[in-house]
N, C-alpha and C positions, 0 to 999 in steps of 0.2 A: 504494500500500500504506500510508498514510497511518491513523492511527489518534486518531481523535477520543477528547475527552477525557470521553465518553461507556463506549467500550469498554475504556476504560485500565484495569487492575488496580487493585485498591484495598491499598496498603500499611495491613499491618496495626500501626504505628504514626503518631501526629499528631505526632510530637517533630522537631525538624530534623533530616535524617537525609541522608547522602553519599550520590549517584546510586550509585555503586561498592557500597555498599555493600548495598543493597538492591537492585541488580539479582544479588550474590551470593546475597542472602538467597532470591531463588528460581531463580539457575540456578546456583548454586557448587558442585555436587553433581554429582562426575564423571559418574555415571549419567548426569546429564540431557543433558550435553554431550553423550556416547557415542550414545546415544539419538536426537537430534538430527543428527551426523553420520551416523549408519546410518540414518537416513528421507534424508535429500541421496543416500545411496550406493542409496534404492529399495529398501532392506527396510523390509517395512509392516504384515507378521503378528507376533505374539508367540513364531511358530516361527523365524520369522527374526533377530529380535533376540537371540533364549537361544542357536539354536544356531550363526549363522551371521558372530556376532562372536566375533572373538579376545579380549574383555574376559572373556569366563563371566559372565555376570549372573544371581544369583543370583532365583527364578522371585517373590521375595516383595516385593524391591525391585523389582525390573522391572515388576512389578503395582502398587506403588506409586508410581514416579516416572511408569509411563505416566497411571496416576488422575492426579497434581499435573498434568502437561504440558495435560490437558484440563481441569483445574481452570481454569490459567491463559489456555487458548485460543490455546495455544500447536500443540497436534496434536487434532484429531480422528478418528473413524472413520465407516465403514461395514460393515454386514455385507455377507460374502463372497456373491453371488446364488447358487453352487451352496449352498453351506453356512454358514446362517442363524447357527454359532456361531462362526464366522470371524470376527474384527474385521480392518478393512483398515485402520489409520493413515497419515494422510499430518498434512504441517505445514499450517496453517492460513498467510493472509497472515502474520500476527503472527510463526508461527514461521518463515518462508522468510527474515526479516529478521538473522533469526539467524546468517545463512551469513557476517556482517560480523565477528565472532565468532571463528566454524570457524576460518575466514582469516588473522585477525591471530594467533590461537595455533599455527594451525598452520606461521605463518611465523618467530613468534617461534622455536618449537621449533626450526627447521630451523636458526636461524642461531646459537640459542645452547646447543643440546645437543646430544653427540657420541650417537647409536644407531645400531642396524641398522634402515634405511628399510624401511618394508613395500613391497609392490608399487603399491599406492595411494599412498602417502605418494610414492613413486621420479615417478609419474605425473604425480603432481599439482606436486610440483619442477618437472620439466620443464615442464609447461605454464605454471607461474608465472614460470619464468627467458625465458620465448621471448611475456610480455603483460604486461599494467600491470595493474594492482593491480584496477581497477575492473574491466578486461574478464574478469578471472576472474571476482570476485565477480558483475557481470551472467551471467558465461554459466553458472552454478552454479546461480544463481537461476531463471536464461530455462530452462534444462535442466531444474529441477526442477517448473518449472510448466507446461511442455510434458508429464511426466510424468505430473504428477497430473489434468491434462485426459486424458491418456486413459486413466491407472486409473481416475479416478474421475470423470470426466465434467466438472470444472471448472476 
């Protein structure tokens, strides 16, 4: 999954600028994050993102940060083969790297903020407490692209 400096993003400043700070400047937007974790969890329609997250995403951001996400080659689509006006999103390589991410926040949160776990969030604990760090994130990633081979053939 290696990405030559060919198809790398092009930052829209030449000034010196902090990695940190410019990989905020295109995923620092909860949307995006949210987004991103709900294509890993294999929702891939625009019916599934508005109504099938606990966030509410509002339908005009949602249409904007999924436009940036393929901006950046980060998700793409396909249309639905029964119905031509379906988009099917999945993460591109670019975006499956992402799950490096999901992971560290989502472990950060566990360790440093008191909530009520969701059912996913309960799941995912446990699998993180009973592997190492890397065989989640491989089997996140192997999961996810065992999936998008056969939504979408590749």
């Amino acid at each position: 999954m290696a990405t030559s400096s060919i198809d790398k993003i092009q930052y829209f400043n030449d000034a010196p600028t902090c990695a940190c700070k410019v990989s905020l400047d295109y995923l620092g937007d909860k949307w995006i994050l949210i987004i991103i974790r709900d294509l890993f969890r294999y929702r891939f329609t625009f019916t599934q993102f508005k109504n099938d997250s606990d966030e509410k995403i509002a339908t005009n951001i949602l249409t904007d940060r999924l436009k940036k996400l393929r901006e950046l080659k980060i998700i793409n689509f396909q249309l639905n083969n029964k119905n031509k006006r379906i988009k099917e999103y999945y993460l591109t390589d670019r975006g499956i790297e992402l799950y490096d991410i999901i992971y560290q926040l989502q472990s950060w949160t566990i360790k440093n903020v008191d909530f009520n776990f969701s059912e996913n969030t309960k799941k995912w604990k446990d699998f993180k407490e009973n592997s190492s760090r890397e065989d989640v994130i491989m089997t996140y990633k192997k999961n996810y692209i065992n999936f998008r081979k056969k939504a979408f053939g590749f």
